[in-house]
N, C-alpha and C positions, 0 to 999 in steps of 0.2 A: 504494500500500500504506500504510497505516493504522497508526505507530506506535503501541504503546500507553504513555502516558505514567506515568512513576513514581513514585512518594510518596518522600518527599524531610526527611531528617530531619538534626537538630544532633547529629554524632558527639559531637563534643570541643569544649570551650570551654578558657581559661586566660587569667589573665591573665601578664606580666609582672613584675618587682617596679617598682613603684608608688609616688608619693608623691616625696620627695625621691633621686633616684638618680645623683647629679652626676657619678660614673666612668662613666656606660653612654653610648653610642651610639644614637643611632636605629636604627641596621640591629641592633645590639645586642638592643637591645629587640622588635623585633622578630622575632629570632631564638630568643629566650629564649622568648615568648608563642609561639609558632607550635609550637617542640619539645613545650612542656609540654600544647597543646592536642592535638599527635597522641599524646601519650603516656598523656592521656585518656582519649580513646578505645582509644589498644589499636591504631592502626593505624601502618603501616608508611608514611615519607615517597613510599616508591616508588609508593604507592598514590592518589597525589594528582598528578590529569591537571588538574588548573583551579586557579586564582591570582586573587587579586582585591586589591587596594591601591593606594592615595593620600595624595600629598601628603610624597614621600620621593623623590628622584632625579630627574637629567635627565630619561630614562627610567620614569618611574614606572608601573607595576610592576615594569620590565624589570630593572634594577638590585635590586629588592628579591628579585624571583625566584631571580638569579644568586646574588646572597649565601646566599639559602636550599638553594642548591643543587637548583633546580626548575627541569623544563624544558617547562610547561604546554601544553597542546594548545588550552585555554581560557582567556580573562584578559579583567581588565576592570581598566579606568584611572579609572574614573565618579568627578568628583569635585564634589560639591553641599553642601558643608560638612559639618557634623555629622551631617544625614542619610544623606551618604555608603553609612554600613553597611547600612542600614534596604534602601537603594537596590539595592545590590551584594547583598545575601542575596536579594532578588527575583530579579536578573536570573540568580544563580547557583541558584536553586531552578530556576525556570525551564529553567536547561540541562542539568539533570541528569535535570527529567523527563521532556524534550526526549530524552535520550540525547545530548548533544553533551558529559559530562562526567561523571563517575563521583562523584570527591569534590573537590571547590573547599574551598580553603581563603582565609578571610580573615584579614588580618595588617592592625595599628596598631604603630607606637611616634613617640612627642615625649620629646623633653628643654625643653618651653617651660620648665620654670622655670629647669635649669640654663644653660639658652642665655640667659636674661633676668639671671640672678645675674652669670652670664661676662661679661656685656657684651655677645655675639652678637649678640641684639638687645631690643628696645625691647619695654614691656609692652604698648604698643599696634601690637597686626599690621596694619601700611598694606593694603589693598587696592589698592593706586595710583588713578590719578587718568585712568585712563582711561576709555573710554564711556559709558558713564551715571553714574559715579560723580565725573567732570568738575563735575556741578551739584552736588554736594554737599561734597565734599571742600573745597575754598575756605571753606565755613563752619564747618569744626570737627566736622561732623559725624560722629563716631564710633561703632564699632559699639556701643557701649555706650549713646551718646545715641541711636540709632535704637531699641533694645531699649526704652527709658527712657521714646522720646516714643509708643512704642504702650502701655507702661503706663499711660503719664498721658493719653492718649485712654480707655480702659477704665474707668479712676476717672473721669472727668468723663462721659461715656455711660449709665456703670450703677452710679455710687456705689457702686464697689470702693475699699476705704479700704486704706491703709499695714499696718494692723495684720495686715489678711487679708490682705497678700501678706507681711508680715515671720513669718505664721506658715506659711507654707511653708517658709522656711530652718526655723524652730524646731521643725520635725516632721523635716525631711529631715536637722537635727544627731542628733534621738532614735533614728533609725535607723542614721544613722551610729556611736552608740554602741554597736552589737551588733556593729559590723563590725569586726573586728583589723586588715584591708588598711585602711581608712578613714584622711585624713591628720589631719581635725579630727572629735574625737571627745566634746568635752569640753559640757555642755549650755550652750543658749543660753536665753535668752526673750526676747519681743517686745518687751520695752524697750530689752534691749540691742541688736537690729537696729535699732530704732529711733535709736539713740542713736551710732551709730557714723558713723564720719567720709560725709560724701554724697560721691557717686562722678557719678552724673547723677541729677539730679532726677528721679524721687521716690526713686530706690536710693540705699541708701547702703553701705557696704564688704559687708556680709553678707546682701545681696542680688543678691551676686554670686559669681560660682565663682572659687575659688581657680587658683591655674596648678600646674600639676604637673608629673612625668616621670613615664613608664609605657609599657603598651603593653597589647594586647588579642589574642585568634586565635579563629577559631572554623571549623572541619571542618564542611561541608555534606557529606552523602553522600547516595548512591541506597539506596532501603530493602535492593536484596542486600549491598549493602557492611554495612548498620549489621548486619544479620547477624551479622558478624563484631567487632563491635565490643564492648568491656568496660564500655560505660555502656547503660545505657539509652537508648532513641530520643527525642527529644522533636521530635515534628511540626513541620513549617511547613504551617501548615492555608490562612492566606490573607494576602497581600501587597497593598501600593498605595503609589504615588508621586505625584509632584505637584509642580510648579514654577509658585510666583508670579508674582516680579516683581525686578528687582535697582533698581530706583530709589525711592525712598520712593512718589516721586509716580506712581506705578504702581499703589500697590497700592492697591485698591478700601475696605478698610477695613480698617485696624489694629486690629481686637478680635476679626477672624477670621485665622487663622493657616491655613497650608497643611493642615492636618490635620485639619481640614474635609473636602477632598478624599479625601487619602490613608487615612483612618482608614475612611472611609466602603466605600471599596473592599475595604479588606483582611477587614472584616467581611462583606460582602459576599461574598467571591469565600472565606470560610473558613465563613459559612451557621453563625454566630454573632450575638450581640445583646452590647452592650457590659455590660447587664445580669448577663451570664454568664461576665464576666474575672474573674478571682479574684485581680489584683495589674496593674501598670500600672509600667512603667517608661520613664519621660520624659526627653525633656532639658532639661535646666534650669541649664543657664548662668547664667540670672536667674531672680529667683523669679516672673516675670511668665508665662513660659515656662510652666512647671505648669500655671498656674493656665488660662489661656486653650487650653493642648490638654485638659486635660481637660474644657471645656467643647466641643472641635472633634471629638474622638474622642466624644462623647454622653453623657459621664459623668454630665453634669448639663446644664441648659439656657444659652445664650447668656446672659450677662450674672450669672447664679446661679454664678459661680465663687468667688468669695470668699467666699460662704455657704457652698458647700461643705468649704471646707479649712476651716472653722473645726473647732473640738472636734474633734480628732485624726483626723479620718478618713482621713487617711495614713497612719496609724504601721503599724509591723508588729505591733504589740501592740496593739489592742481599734481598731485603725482599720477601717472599714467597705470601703475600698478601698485598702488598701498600697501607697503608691506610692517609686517610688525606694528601693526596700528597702535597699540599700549604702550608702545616704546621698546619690547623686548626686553630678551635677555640683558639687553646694554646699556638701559635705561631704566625700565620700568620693575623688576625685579629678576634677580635669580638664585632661589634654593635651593638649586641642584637641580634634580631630573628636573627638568624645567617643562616640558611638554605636555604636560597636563592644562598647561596657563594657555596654550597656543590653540585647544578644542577651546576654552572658555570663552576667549578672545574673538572667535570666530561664529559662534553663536551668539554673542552680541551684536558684533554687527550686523550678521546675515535677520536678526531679528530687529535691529533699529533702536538698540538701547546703550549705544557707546557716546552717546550724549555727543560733548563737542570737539570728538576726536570720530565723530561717525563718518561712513565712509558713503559717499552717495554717487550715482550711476551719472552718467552723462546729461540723462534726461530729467533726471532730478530721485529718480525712484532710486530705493533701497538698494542694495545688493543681491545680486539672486545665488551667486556661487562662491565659495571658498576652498581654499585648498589651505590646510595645515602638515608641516610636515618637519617630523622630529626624528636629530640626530642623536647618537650614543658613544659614548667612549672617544675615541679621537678618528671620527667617522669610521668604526667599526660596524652600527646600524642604523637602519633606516626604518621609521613610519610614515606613511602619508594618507590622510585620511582627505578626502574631496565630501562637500557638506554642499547643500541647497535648501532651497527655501521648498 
């Protein structure tokens, strides 16, 4: 017998409070985002059969479940860095159209900055020094010089210069100035990216994302659930994943990024052309990051990324493609996996509730399509979730 499979839509999004929050908890935060995203929607905690979270407890999700007071039928532990989310909203669309899950909720929180202020721990998060990561550790190599030396492959390849990656922060701070949750909101320009202390060659401090505290949630339902819901539906039209490589010397070449793959698929399997997103929300941990997904999702052609971000074409205001409308990774916060902020993000706008950082169509109407798409580890993986209205 022949299920028939179900359309699968973002009840409730929320985040957290965000930015500096040195009293709160991780399970805290998490608890906070998670309430405010079913409250969202409109729906009832009783109504949430499926769990999804990482990178919090022995047990992970199991612990964060229990705190929530959930006792899931469905759960996923998927943990692939910052893609994470991207990943986890596929496999939980999937089980809802499956029938194996009604409404999946996902849940984030970090306290990296106040755990970093505390002394807890160190600004730089060891991966340890096992399995493949044996040859590289011993040289200093950090996840930052990993990010750093696929920049500086991309500029020697295709004469991408400093300036067009320091104006990715300088577009992703003008967005962040629309944003009130955003933690740096105040404008930059590319001299002063330029100009600030180097962190790994060719970054220097503001070519990097800031450390935050926050959290993020977001309600997956089956289309009879969103029924019942107090927001609007915003689709998941089409998903794709994708795992590179964890050792440098692995990966085939450092100017293509995972989302080549994943991006490919999700437009694919959603019978869309990148042509027709109306907004694009990236991870961008570095400003390298931007720049080379929006060349892997199709935005523009391999090696044409730095041409493209020039002349504002990010901004939410008179930009030709909006990207990181909250300001991102680079401005507006980052807690770590950060991809969970990028589904939030993205159902705001496509529902017309990012206030005066909204992103509006040519002809004045809302947004009809978005594309989110999260990277992990030092582009080891890739999610890309495509969303509509």
């Amino acid at each position: 017998m022949t299920r028939v499979r179900r359309n699968v839509a973002v009840a409730g999004v929320a985040l957290s409070d965000c930015g500096r929050v040195p009293d709160a908890t991780p399970y805290a935060l998490h608890a906070q985002a998670a309430r405010r995203a079913l409250a969202d929607a409109g729906l009832d905690r009783s109504l949430v059969d499926g769990f999804a979270s990482a990178g919090l407890g022995t047990l992970a999700p199991v612990e964060v479940a229990e705190y929530l007071g959930l006792r899931p039928t469905w759960v996923d532990s998927t943990s692939v860095g910052g893609s994470t989310w991207e990943v986890m909203a596929a496999h939980a669309a999937d089980a809802i159209a499956a029938g194996h899950a009604n409404a999946v909720l996902l849940a984030y929180g970090s306290t990296a900055r106040s755990d970093i202020k505390a002394g807890r721990r160190t600004g730089e998060l060891s991966f340890g020094t096992r399995g493949p990561l044996q040859f590289e550790a011993p040289y200093g190599h950090t996840l930052i010089a990993k990010y750093a030396m696929a920049a500086r492959r991309h500029m020697i390849e295709y004469g991408t210069t400093i300036e067009q990656l320091a104006e990715v922060a300088v577009q992703a701070r003008a967005n962040a100035a629309l944003n009130p949750e955003a933690m740096f909101r105040a404008p930059v320009t590319v001299d002063e990216v330029l100009a600030g202390p180097l962190i790994a060659d060719p970054f220097t401090k503001l070519h990097c994302c800031p450390r935050s505290d926050g959290g993020a949630a977001v309600l997956l339902a089956a289309e009879e659930v969103v029924r019942d819901c107090r927001t609007a539906p915003v689709w998941v039209l089409g998903t794709g994943e994708h795992v590179s490589h964890a050792a440098m010397s692995e990966w085939p070449d450092f100017t293509v990024s995972p989302a080549a793959v994943s991006g490919r698929l999700a437009f694919e399997r959603a019978g869309v052309r990148p042509a027709e997103i109306d907004l694009a929300e990236i991870y961008d941990a570095f400003t390298y990051m931007t720049l080379v997904t929006l060349e892997d999702l199709g935005f523009c052609a391999k090696g044409e990324g730095g041409a493209f971000v020039e002349k504002g074409r990010l901004l939410v205001r008179g930009g030709e493609l909006p990207v990181n409308t909250d300001g991102g990774g680079l401005s507006a916060q980052h807690p770590g996996m950060r991809g969970l902020f990028l589904l939030v993000e993205a159902v705001r706008q496509l529902r017309g509730e990012a206030g005066e950082r909204q992103v509006r169509r040519a002809d004045g109407q809302l947004p009809a399509l978005a594309v989110a798409s999260g990277t992990g580890g030092w582009f080891c993986s890739s999610g890309t979730v495509v969303l509509g209205r």
